[in-house]
C-alpha positions in Angstrom: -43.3 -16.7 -29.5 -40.9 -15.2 -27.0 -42.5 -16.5 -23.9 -39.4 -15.9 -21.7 -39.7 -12.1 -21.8 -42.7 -10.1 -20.5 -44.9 -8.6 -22.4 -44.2 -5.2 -20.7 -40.4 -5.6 -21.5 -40.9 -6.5 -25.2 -42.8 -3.2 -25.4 -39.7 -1.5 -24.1 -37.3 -3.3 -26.1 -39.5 -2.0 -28.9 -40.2 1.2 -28.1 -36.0 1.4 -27.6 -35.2 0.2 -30.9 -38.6 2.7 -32.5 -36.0 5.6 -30.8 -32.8 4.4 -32.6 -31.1 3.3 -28.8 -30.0 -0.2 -27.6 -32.6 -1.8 -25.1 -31.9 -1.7 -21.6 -33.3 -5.1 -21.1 -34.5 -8.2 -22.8 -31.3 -8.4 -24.7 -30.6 -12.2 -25.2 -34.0 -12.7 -27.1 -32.0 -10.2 -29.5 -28.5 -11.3 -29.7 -27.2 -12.7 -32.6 -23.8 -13.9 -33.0 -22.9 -13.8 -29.0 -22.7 -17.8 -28.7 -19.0 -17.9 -28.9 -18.6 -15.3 -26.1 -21.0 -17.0 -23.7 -19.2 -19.5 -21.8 -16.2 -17.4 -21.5 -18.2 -14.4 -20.1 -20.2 -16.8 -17.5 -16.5 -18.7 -16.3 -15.3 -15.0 -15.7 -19.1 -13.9 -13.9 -17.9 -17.5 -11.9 -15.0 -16.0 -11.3 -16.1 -13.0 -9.8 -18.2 -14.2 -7.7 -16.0 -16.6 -6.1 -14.2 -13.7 -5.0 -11.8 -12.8 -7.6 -11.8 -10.2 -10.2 -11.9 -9.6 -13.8 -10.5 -7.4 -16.8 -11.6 -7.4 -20.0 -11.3 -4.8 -22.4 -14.1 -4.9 -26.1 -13.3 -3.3 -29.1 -15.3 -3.3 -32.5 -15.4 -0.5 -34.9 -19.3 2.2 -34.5 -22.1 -0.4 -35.4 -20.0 -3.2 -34.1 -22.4 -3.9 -30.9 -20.3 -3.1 -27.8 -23.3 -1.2 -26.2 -25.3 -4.1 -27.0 -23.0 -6.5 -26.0 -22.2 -4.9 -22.6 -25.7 -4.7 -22.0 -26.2 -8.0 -22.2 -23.5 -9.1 -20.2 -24.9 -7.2 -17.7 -28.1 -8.4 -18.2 -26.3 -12.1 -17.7 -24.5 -10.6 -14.0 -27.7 -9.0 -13.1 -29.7 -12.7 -13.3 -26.8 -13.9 -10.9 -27.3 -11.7 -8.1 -24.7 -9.1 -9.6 -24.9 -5.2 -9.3 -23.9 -3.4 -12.7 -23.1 -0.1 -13.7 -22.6 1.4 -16.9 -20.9 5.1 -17.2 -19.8 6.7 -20.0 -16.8 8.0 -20.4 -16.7 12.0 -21.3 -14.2 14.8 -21.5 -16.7 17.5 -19.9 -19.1 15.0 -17.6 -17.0 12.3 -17.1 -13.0 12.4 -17.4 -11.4 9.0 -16.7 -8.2 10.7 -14.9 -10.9 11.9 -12.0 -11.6 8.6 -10.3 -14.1 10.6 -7.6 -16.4 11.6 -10.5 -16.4 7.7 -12.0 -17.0 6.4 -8.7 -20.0 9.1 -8.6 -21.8 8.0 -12.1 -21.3 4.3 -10.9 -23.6 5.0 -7.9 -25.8 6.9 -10.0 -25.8 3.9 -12.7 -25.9 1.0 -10.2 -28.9 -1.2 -10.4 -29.7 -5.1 -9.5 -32.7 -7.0 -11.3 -34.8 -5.8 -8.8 -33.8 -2.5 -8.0 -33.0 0.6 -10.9 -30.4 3.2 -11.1 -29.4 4.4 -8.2 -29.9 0.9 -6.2 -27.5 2.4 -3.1 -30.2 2.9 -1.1 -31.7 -0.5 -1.4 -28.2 -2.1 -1.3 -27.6 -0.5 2.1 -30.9 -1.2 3.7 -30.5 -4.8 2.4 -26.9 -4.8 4.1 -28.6 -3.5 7.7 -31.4 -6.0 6.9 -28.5 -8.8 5.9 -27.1 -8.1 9.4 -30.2 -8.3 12.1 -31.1 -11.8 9.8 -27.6 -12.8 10.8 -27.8 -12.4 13.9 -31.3 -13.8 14.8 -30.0 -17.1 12.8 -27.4 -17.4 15.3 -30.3 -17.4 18.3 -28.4 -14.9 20.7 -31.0 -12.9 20.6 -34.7 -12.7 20.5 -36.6 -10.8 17.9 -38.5 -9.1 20.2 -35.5 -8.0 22.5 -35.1 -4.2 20.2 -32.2 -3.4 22.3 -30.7 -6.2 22.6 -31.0 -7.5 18.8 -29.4 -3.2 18.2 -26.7 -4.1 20.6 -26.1 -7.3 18.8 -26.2 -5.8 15.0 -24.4 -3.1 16.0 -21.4 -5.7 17.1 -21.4 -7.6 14.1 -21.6 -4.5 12.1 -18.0 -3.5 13.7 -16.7 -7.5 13.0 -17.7 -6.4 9.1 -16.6 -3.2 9.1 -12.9 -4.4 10.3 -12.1 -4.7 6.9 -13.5 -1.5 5.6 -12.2 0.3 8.3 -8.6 -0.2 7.8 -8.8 0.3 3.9 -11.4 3.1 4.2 -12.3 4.6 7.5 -14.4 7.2 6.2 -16.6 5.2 4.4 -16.9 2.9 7.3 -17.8 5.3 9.6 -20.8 6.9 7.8 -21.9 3.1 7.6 -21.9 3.1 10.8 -24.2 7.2 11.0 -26.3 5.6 7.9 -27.5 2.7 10.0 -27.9 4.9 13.3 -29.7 7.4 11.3 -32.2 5.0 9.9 -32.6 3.1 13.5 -33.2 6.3 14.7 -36.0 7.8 12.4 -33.8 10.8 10.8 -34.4 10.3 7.2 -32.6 13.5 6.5 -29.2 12.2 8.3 -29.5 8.8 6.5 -30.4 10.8 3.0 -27.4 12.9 3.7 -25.0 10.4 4.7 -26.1 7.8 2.0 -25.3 10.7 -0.5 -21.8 11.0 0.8 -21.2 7.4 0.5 -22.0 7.8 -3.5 -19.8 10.1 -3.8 -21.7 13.1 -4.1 -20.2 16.6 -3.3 -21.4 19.4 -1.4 -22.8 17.0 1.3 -24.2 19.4 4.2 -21.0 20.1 7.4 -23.7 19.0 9.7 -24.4 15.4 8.3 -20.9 14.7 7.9 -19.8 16.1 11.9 -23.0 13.2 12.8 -20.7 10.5 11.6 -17.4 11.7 12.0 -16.3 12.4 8.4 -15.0 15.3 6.7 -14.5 17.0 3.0 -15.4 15.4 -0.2 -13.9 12.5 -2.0 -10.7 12.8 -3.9 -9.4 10.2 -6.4 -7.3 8.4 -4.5 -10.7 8.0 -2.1 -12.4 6.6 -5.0 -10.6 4.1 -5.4 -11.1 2.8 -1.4 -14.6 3.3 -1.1 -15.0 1.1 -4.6 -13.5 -1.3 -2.3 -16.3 -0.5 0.4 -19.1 -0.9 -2.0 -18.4 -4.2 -3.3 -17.5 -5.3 0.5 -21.2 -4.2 1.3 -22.4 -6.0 -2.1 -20.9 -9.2 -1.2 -22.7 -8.7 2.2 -26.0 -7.8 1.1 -26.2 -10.5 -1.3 -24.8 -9.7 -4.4 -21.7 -11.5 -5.5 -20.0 -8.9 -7.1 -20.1 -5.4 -9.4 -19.8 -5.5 -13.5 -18.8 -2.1 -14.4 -18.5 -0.7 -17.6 -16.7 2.0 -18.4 -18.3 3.2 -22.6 -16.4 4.8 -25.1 -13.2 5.0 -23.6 -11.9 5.6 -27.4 -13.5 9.9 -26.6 -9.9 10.3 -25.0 -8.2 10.2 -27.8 -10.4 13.7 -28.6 -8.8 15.2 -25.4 -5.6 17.4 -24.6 -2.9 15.6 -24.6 -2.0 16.1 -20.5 -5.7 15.2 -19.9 -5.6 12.2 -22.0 -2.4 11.2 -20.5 -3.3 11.5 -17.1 -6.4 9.4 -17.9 -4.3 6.8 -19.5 -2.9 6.6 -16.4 -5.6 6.3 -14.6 -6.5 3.2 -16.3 -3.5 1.7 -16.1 -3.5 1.9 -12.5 -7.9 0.9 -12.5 -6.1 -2.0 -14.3 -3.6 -3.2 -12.2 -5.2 -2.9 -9.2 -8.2 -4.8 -10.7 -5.4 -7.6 -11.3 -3.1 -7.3 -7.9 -6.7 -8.7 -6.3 -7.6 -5.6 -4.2 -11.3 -5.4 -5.9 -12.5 -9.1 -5.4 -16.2 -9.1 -6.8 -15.4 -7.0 -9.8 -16.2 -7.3 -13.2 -14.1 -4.2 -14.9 -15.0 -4.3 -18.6 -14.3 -1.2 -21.0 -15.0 -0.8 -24.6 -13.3 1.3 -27.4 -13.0 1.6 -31.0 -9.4 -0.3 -32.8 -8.3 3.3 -33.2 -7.9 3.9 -29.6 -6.3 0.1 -28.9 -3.9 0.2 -31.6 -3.9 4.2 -32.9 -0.9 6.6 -31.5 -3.2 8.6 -29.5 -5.1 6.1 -27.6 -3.5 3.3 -25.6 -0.4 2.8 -27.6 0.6 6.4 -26.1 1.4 4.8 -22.6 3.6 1.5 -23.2 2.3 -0.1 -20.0 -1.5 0.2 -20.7 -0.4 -1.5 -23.8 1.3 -4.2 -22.7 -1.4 -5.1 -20.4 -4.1 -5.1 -23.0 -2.1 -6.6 -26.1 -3.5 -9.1 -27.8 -3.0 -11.3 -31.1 -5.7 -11.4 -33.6 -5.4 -13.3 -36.7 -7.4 -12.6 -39.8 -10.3 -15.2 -39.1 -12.2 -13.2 -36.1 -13.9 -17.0 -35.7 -10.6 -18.3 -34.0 -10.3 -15.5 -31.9 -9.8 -16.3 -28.4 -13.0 -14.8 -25.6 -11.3 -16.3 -22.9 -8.0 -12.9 -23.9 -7.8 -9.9 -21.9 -9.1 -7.9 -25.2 -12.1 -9.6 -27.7 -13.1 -8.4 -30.9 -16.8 -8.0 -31.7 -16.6 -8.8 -35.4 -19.8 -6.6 -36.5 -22.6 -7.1 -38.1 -22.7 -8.8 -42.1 -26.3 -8.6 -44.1 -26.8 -12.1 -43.3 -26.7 -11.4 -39.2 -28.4 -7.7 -39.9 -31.3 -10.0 -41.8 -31.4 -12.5 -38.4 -31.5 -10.1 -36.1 -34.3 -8.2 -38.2 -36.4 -11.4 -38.2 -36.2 -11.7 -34.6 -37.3 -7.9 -34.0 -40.3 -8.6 -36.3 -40.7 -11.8 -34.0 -40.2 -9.9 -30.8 -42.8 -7.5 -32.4 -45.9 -9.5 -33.7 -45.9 -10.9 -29.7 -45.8 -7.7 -28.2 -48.9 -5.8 -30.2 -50.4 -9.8 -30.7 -50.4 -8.9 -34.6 -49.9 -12.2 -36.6 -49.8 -9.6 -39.9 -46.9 -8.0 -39.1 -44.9 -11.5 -39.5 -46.8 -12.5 -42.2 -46.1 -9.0 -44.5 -42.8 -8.0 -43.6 -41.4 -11.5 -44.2 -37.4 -12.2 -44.4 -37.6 -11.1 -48.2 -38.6 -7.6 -47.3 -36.3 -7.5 -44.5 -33.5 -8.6 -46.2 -34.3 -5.8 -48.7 -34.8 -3.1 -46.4 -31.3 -4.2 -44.5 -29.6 -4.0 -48.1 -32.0 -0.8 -48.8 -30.4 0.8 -45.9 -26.7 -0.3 -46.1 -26.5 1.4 -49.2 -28.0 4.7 -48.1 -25.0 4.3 -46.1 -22.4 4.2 -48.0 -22.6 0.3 -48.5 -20.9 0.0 -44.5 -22.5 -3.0 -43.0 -21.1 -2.2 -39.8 -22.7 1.4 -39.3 -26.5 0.4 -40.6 -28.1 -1.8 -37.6 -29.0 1.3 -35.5 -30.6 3.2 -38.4 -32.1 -0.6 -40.1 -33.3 -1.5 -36.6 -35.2 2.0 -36.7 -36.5 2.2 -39.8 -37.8 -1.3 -39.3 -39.9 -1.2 -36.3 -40.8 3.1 -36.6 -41.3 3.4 -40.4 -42.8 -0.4 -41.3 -43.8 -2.4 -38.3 -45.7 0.1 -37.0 -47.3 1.0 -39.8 -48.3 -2.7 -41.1 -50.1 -3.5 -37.1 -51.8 -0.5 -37.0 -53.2 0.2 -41.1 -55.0 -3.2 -42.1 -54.1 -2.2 -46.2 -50.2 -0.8 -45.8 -48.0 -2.8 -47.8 -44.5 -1.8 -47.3 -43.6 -2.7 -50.3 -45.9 -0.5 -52.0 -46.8 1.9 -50.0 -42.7 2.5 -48.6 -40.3 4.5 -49.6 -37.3 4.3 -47.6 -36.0 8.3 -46.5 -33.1 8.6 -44.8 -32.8 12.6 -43.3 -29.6 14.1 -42.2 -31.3 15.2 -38.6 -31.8 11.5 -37.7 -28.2 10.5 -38.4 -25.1 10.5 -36.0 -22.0 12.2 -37.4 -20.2 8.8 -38.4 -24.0 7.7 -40.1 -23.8 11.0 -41.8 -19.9 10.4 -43.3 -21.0 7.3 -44.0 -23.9 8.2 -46.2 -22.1 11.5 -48.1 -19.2 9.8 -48.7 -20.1 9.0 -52.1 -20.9 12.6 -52.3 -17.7 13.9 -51.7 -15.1 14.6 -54.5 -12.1 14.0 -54.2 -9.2 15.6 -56.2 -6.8 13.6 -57.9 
């Protein structure tokens, strides 16, 4: 039994996996083989939110986890009070070397255990909610003295703000037209305003001329109203922001001035994440080996290289989690079997079918993972997603909802080029493919 998760999230975690994507919750009952990173990740989630700030960068090859693992590391923040984010990095929707857009897909990614993407709204009325509690603990005022408990928010607001303010006085001026907005009933204003403050362009002349700001946000902004966000995070109650930033590896696919500004970017994302001017953040990126140690990833800028290098011998069990850069070893039949068994688990709890368990026992599992790694080519690493798939779409389902199907007669595993992603497809034509000699 998996009592610790709800029944309503192991349907989603199933109903994830039946679609071939990584869960978006629920994620320890799955993990298998994150022990070793766990007391690392939680002194550096300590860390945080103490009021420092964090680095790390993940690699592992496709199949290796780092979707998962992030996930779950978020899922770890989130249970702490933390506000995550996870945006993936893209040429076309997303280029790293445009710090306005990234700061604009974290606000639309930014959720809390209680609140979904986009949480803004929620974090900001929690901040203006955060402040009148504030000041009715002190006893200044009475609750039922409206202007005088305004007047008082209002001056602690300013006391807060101080900070923002120098750094970023845009962003604490439509703080300031946000809250006067909302006190004063004009949900368009706050709507507006709020938008602004995640980045958003195209913001209407008229909202912006309410709280005294002007023009759209430009990378260098970016970067200062990050700083205002996790100053109102900290405020509202959350201890600090995990953001990911996915598949950095794409840039290597780039132009070469794109990819280099982007680099860049990083590079200075890095250091400013380690000169202390984002306390509360958690900046974690993930990418293939190619793009770590490969002539067209980080190894193209010297700096960025220096700052992520790290030593890895050949046993990945002595690696070090506490390094700037960890290596998620990937998956072997053995773990691909484990983590099968507890999908099955997870599964037999969420439909209450006792069968399921009892006919698709870690035998049949253990053949379908080895089934499946050889439609692929024999790559361990690049099976899970499709394994994970087949598993709960083409037999678990199948064995809860016909009484007489027996997987292992009435199966035959099909694998069809349409469900595949272009590295699943390599994988399973390689043996295809001839080669001259």
């Amino acid at each position: 039994m998996t009592p610790d998760v709800s029944a309503r999230r192991r349907r989603d975690i199933i109903d994830a996996l039946r679609r071939g994507a990584v869960p978006g919750n629920g994620l320890d009952v799955l993990a298998v083989g994150l022990d070793r990173f766990t007391t690392a990740m939680d002194d550096d989630l300590d860390r945080v939110a103490g009021g420092g700030s964090v680095f790390k960068a993940i690699r592992g090859e496709y199949g290796a986890g780092k979707t998962f693992f992030t996930r779950w590391l978020a899922e770890r923040a989130k249970r702490r009070g933390f506000a995550a984010a996870e945006v993936q990095i893209s040429e076309t929707e997303t280029p790293l070397h445009r710090m306005e857009t990234v700061y604009r897909r974290l606000v639309e990614h930014l959720s809390t255990e209680q609140f979904p993407p986009s949480a803004l709204r929620p974090i900001l009325d929690g901040w203006i909610f955060a402040l009148e509690e504030d000041v009715l603990a002190s006893g200044s005022v009475a609750e039922e003295d409206a202007e005088g408990l305004d007047k008082a928010v209002g001056e602690l607001l300013e006391r807060r703000l101080a900070e923002i303010s120098r750094s970023t006085p845009a962003f604490a001026a439509a703080l300031r037209g946000y809250r006067g907005a909302n006190a004063a009933g004009d949900q368009a204003t706050a709507d507006g305003l709020a938008a602004w403050l995640g980045g958003q362009p195209h913001v209407a002349a008229a909202t912006r001329r309410h709280a005294g700001v002007k023009g759209d946000l430009d990378h260098f902004g970016a970067l200062s109203f990050l700083q205002g966000q996790l100053t109102v995070l900290r405020d509202s109650g959350h201890p600090g922001l995990l953001l990911v930033l996915d598949e950095v590896e794409t840039l290597q696919r780039v132009r070469s001035d794109a990819r280099d500004k982007a680099l860049n970017a990083l590079r200075q994302l890095v250091d400013e994440v380690y000169s202390g001017r984002f306390p509360g953040l958690y900046l974690v990126i993930t990418g293939t080996p190619a793009f770590y140690d490969g002539q067209q990833g980080m190894q193209r800028l010297a700096p960025l290289a220096q700052r992520l290098a790290t030593d890895f011998g050949p046993d990945p069990r002595f690696d070090n989690p506490r390094a700037t850069q960890i290596r998620l070893p990937g998956f072997t039949i053995e773990t691909l079997v484990e983590l099968g068994g507890k999908v099955t688990g997870l599964y037999a709890d969420a439909y209450a079918a006792p069968r399921v368990t009892q006919v698709v026992d870690a035998a049949y599992i253990g053949d379908l993972a080895a089934a499946v790694t050889g439609r692929l080519g024999g790559q361990v690493g690049v099976a899970p997603r499709v394994f994970l798939k087949k598993l709960v779409a083409d037999v678990l389902d199948r064995v809860e909802q016909f009484p007489d199907f027996d997987p292992r007669r009435d199966y035959k595993l099909t694998i069809r080029g349409d469900e595949l992603t272009d590295i699943e497809r390599n994988a399973a034509s390689a043996d295809d493919i001839q080669l001259p000699m």
